[in-house]
Biopython code that builds the backbone (N, CA, C, O; Angstrom):
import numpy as np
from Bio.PDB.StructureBuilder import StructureBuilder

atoms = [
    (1, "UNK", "N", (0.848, -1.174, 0.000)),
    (1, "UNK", "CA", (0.000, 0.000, 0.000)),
    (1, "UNK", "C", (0.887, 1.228, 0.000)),
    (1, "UNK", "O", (1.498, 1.634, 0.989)),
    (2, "UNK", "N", (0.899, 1.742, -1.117)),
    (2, "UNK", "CA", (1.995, 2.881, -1.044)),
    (2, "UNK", "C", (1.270, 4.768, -1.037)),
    (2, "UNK", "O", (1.725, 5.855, -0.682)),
    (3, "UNK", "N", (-0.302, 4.195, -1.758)),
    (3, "UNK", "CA", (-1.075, 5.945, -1.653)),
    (3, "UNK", "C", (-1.504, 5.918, -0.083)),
    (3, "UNK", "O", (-1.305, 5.101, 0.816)),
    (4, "UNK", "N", (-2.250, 7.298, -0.153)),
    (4, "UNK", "CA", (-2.543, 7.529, 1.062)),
    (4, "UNK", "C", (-3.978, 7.235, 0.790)),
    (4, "UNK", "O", (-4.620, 7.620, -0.187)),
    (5, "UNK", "N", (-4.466, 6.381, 1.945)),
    (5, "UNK", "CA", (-6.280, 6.157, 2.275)),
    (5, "UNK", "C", (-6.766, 6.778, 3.393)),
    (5, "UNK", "O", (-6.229, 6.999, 4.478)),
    (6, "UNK", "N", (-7.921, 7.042, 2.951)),
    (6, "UNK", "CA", (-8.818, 7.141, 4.209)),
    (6, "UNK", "C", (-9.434, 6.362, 4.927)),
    (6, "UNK", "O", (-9.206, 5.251, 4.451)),
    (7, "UNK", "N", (-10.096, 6.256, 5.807)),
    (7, "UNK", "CA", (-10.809, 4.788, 6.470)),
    (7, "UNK", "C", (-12.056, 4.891, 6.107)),
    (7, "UNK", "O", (-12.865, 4.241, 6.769)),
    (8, "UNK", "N", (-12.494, 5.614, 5.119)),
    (8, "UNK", "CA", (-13.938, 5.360, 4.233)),
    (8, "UNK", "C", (-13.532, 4.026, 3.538)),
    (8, "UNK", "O", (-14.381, 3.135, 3.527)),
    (9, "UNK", "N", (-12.418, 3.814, 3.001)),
    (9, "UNK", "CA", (-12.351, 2.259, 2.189)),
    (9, "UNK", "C", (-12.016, 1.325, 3.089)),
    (9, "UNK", "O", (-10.959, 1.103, 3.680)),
    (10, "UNK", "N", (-13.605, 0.546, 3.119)),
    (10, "UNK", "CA", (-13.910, -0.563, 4.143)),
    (10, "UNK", "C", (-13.425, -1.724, 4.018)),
    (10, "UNK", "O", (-13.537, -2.475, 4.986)),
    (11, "UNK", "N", (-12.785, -2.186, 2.863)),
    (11, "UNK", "CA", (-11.980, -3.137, 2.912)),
    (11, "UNK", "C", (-10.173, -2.762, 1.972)),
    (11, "UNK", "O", (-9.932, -2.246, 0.880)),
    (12, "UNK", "N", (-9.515, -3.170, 2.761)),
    (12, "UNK", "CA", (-8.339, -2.993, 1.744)),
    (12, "UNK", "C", (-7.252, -4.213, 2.151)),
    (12, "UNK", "O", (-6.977, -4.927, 3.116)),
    (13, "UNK", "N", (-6.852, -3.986, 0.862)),
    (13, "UNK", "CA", (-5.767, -5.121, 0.691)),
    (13, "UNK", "C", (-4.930, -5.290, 0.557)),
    (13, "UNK", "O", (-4.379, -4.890, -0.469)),
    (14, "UNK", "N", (-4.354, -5.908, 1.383)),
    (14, "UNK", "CA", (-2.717, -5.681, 1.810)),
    (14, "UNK", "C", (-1.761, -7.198, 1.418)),
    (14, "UNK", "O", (-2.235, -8.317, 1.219)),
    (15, "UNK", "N", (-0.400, -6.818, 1.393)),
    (15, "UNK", "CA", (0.660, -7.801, 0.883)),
    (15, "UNK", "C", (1.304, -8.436, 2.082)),
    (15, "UNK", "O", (0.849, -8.297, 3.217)),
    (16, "UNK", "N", (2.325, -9.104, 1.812)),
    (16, "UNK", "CA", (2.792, -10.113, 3.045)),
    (16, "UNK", "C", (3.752, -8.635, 3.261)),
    (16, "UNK", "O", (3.856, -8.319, 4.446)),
    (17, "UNK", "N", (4.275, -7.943, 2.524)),
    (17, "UNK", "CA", (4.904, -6.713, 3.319)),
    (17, "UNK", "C", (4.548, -5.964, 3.777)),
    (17, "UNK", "O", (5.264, -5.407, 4.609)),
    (18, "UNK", "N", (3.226, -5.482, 3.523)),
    (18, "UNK", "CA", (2.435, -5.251, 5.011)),
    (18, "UNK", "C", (2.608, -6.145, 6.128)),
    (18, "UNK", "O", (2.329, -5.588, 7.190)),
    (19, "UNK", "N", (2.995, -7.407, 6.252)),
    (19, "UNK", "CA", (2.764, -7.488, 7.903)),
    (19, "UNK", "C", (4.095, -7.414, 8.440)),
    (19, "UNK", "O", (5.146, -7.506, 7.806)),
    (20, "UNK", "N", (3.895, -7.187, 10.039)),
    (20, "UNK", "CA", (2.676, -7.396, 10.622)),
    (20, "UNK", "C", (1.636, -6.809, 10.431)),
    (20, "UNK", "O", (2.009, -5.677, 10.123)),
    (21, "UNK", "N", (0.701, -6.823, 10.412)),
    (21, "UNK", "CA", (-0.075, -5.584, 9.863)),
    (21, "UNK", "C", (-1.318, -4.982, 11.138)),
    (21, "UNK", "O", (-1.996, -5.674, 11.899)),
    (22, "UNK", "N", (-1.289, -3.764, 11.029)),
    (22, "UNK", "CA", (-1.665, -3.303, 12.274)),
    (22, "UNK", "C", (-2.507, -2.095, 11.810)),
    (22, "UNK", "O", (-1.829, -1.232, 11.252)),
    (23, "UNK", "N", (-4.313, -1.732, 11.948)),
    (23, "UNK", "CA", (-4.770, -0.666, 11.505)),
    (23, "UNK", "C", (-4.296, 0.231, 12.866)),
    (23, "UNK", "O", (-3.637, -0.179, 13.821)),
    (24, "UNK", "N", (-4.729, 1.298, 12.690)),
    (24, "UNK", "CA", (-4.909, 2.227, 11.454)),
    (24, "UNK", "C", (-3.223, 2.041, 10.974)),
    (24, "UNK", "O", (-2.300, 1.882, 11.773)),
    (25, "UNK", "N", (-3.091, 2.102, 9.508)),
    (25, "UNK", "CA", (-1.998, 1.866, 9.073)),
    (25, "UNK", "C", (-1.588, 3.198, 8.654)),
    (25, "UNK", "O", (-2.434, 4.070, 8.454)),
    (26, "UNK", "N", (0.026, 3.472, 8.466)),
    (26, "UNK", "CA", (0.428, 4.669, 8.627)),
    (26, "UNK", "C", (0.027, 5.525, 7.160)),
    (26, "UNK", "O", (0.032, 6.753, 7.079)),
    (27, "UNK", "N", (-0.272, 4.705, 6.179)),
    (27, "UNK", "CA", (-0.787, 5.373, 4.698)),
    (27, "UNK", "C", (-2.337, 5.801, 5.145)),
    (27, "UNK", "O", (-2.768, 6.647, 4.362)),
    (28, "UNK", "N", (-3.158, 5.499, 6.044)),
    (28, "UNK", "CA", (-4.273, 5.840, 6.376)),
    (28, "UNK", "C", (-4.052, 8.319, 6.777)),
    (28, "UNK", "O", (-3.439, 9.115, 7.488)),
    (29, "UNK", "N", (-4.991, 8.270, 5.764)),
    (29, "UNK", "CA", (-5.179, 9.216, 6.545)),
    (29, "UNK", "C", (-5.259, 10.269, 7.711)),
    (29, "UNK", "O", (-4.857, 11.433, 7.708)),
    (30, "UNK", "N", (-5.947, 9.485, 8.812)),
    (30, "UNK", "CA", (-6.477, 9.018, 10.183)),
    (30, "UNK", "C", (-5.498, 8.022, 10.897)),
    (30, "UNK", "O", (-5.757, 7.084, 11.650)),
    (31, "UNK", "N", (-4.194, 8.540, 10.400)),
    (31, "UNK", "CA", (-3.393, 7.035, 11.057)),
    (31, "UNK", "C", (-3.638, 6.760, 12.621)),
    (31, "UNK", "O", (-3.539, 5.633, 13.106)),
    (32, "UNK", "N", (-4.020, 8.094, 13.476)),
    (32, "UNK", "CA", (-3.783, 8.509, 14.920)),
    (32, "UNK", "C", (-5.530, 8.191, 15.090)),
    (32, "UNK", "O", (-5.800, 8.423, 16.268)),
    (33, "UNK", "N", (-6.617, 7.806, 14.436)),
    (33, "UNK", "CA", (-8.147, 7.539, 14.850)),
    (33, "UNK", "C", (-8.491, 6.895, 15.699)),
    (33, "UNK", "O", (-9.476, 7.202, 16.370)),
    (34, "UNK", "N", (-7.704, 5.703, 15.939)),
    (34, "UNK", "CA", (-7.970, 4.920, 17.010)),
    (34, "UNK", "C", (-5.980, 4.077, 17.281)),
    (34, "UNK", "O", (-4.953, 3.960, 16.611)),
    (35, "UNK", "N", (-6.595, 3.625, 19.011)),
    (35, "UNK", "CA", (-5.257, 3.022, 19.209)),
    (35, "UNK", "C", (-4.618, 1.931, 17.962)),
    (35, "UNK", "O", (-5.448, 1.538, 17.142)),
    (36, "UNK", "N", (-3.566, 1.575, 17.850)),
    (36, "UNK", "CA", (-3.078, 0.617, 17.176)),
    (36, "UNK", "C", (-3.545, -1.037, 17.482)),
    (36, "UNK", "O", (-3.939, -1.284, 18.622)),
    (37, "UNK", "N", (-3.512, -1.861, 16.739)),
    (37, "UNK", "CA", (-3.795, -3.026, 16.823)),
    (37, "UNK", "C", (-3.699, -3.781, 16.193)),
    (37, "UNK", "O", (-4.141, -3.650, 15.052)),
    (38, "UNK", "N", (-3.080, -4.961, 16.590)),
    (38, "UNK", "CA", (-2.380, -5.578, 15.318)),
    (38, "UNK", "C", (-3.364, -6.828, 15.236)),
    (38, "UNK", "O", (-3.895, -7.325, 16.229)),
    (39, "UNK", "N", (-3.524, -7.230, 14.053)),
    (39, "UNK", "CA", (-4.239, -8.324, 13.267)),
    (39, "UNK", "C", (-4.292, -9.499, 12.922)),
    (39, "UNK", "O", (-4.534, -9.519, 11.715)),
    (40, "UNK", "N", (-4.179, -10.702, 13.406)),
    (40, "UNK", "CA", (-3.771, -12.054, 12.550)),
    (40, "UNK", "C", (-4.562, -12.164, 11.403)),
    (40, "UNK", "O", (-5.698, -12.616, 11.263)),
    (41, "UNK", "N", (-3.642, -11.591, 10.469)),
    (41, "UNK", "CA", (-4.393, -11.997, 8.830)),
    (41, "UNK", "C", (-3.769, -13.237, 8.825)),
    (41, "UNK", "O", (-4.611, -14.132, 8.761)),
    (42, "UNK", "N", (-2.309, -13.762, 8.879)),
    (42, "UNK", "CA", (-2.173, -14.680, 8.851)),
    (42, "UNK", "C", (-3.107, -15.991, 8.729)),
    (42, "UNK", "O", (-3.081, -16.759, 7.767)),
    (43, "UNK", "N", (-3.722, -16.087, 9.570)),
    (43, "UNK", "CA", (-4.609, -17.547, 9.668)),
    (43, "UNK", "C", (-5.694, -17.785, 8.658)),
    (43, "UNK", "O", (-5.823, -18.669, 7.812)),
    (44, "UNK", "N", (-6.517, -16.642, 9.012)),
    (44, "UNK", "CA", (-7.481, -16.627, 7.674)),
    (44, "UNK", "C", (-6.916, -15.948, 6.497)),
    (44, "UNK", "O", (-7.597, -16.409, 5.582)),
    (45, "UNK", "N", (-6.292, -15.337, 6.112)),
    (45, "UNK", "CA", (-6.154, -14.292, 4.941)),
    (45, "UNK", "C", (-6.930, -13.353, 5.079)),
    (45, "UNK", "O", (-6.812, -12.723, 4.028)),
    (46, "UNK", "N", (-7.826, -12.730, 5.851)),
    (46, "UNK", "CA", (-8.906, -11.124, 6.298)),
    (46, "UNK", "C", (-8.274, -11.238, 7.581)),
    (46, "UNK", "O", (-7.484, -11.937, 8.216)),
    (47, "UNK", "N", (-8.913, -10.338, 7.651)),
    (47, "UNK", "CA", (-9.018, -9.648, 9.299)),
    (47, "UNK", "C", (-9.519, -8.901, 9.236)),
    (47, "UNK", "O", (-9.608, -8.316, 8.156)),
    (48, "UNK", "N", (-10.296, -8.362, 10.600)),
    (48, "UNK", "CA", (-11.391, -7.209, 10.853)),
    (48, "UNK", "C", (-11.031, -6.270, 11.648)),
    (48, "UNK", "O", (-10.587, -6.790, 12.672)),
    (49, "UNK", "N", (-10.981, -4.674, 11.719)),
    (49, "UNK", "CA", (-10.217, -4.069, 12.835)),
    (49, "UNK", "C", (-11.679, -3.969, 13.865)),
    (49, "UNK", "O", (-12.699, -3.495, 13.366)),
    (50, "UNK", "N", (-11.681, -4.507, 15.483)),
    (50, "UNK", "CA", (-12.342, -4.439, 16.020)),
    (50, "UNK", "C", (-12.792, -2.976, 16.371)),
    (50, "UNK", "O", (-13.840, -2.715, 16.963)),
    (51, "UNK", "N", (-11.887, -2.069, 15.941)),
    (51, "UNK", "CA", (-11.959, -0.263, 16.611)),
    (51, "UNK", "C", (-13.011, -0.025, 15.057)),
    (51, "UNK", "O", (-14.215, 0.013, 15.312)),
    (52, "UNK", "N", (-12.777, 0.072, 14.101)),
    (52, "UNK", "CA", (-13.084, 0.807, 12.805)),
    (52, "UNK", "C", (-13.876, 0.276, 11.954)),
    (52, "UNK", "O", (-14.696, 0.791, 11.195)),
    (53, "UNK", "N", (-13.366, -1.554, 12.254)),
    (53, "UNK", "CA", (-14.420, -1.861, 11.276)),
    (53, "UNK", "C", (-13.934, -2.291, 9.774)),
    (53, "UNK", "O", (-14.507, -3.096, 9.039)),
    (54, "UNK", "N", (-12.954, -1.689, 9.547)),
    (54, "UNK", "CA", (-12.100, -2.468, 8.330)),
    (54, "UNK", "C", (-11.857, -3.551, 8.203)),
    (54, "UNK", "O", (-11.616, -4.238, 9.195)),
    (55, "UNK", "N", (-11.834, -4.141, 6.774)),
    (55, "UNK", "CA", (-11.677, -5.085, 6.657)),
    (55, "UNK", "C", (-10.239, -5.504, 5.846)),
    (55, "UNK", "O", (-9.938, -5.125, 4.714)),
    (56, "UNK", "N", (-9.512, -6.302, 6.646)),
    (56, "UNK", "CA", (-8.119, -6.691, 5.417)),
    (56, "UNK", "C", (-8.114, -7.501, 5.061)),
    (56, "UNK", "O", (-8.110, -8.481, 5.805)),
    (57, "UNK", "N", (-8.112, -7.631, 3.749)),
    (57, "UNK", "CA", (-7.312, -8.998, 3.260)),
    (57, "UNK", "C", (-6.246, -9.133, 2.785)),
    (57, "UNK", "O", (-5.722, -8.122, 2.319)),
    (58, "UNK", "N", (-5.472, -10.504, 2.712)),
    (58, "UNK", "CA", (-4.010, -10.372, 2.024)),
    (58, "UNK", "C", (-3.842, -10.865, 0.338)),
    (58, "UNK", "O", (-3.956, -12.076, 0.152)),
    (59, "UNK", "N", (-3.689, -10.353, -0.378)),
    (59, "UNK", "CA", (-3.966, -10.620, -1.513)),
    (59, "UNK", "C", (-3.201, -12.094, -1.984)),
    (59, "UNK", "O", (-2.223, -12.462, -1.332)),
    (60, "UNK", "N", (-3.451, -12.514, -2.577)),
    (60, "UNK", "CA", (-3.106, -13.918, -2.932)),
    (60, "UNK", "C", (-3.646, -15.320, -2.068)),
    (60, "UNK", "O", (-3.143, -16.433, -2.222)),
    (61, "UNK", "N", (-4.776, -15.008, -1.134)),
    (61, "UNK", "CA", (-4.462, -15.631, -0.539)),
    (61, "UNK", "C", (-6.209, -16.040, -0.497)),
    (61, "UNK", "O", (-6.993, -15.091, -0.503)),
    (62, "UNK", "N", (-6.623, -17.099, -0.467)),
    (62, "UNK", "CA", (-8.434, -17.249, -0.187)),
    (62, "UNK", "C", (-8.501, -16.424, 1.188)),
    (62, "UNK", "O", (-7.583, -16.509, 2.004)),
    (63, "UNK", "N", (-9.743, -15.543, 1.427)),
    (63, "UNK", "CA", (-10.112, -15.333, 3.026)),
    (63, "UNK", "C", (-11.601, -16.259, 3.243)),
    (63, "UNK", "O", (-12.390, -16.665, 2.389)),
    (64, "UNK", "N", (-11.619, -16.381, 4.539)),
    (64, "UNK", "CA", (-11.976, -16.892, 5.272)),
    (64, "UNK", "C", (-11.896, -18.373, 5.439)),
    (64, "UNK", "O", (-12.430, -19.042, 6.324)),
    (65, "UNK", "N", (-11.147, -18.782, 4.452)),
    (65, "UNK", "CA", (-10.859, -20.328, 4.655)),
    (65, "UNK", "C", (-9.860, -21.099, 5.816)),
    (65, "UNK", "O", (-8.843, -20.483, 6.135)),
    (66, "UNK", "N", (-10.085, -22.253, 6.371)),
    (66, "UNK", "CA", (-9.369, -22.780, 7.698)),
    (66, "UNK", "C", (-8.183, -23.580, 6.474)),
    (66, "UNK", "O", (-8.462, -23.732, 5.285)),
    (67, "UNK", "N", (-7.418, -23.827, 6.850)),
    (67, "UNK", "CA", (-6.547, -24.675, 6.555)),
    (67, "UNK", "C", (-6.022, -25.856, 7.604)),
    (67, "UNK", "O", (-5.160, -26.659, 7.248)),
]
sb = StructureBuilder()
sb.init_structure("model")
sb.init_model(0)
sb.init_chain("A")
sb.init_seg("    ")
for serial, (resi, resn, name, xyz) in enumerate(atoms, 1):
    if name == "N":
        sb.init_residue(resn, " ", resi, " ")
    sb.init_atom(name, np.array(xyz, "f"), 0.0, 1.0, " ", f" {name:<3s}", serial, name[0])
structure = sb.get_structure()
Protein backbone atom coordinates (compact mmCIF):
# COMPACT_ATOMS: atom_id res chain seq x y z
CA UNK A 1 0.00 0.00 0.00
CA UNK A 2 2.00 2.88 -1.04
CA UNK A 3 -1.08 5.94 -1.65
CA UNK A 4 -2.54 7.53 1.06
CA UNK A 5 -6.28 6.16 2.28
CA UNK A 6 -8.82 7.14 4.21
CA UNK A 7 -10.81 4.79 6.47
CA UNK A 8 -13.94 5.36 4.23
CA UNK A 9 -12.35 2.26 2.19
CA UNK A 10 -13.91 -0.56 4.14
CA UNK A 11 -11.98 -3.14 2.91
CA UNK A 12 -8.34 -2.99 1.74
CA UNK A 13 -5.77 -5.12 0.69
CA UNK A 14 -2.72 -5.68 1.81
CA UNK A 15 0.66 -7.80 0.88
CA UNK A 16 2.79 -10.11 3.04
CA UNK A 17 4.90 -6.71 3.32
CA UNK A 18 2.44 -5.25 5.01
CA UNK A 19 2.76 -7.49 7.90
CA UNK A 20 2.68 -7.40 10.62
CA UNK A 21 -0.07 -5.58 9.86
CA UNK A 22 -1.66 -3.30 12.27
CA UNK A 23 -4.77 -0.67 11.51
CA UNK A 24 -4.91 2.23 11.45
CA UNK A 25 -2.00 1.87 9.07
CA UNK A 26 0.43 4.67 8.63
CA UNK A 27 -0.79 5.37 4.70
CA UNK A 28 -4.27 5.84 6.38
CA UNK A 29 -5.18 9.22 6.54
CA UNK A 30 -6.48 9.02 10.18
CA UNK A 31 -3.39 7.03 11.06
CA UNK A 32 -3.78 8.51 14.92
CA UNK A 33 -8.15 7.54 14.85
CA UNK A 34 -7.97 4.92 17.01
CA UNK A 35 -5.26 3.02 19.21
CA UNK A 36 -3.08 0.62 17.18
CA UNK A 37 -3.79 -3.03 16.82
CA UNK A 38 -2.38 -5.58 15.32
CA UNK A 39 -4.24 -8.32 13.27
CA UNK A 40 -3.77 -12.05 12.55
CA UNK A 41 -4.39 -12.00 8.83
CA UNK A 42 -2.17 -14.68 8.85
CA UNK A 43 -4.61 -17.55 9.67
CA UNK A 44 -7.48 -16.63 7.67
CA UNK A 45 -6.15 -14.29 4.94
CA UNK A 46 -8.91 -11.12 6.30
CA UNK A 47 -9.02 -9.65 9.30
CA UNK A 48 -11.39 -7.21 10.85
CA UNK A 49 -10.22 -4.07 12.84
CA UNK A 50 -12.34 -4.44 16.02
CA UNK A 51 -11.96 -0.26 16.61
CA UNK A 52 -13.08 0.81 12.80
CA UNK A 53 -14.42 -1.86 11.28
CA UNK A 54 -12.10 -2.47 8.33
CA UNK A 55 -11.68 -5.08 6.66
CA UNK A 56 -8.12 -6.69 5.42
CA UNK A 57 -7.31 -9.00 3.26
CA UNK A 58 -4.01 -10.37 2.02
CA UNK A 59 -3.97 -10.62 -1.51
CA UNK A 60 -3.11 -13.92 -2.93
CA UNK A 61 -4.46 -15.63 -0.54
CA UNK A 62 -8.43 -17.25 -0.19
CA UNK A 63 -10.11 -15.33 3.03
CA UNK A 64 -11.98 -16.89 5.27
CA UNK A 65 -10.86 -20.33 4.66
CA UNK A 66 -9.37 -22.78 7.70
CA UNK A 67 -6.55 -24.68 6.56
Amino acid sequence: MSELHDNTQRVIEVTEDDLPLHCPMPQHADWNAHPRVYLPIEVRGDALCPYCGTLYRLKGRPSGGSH
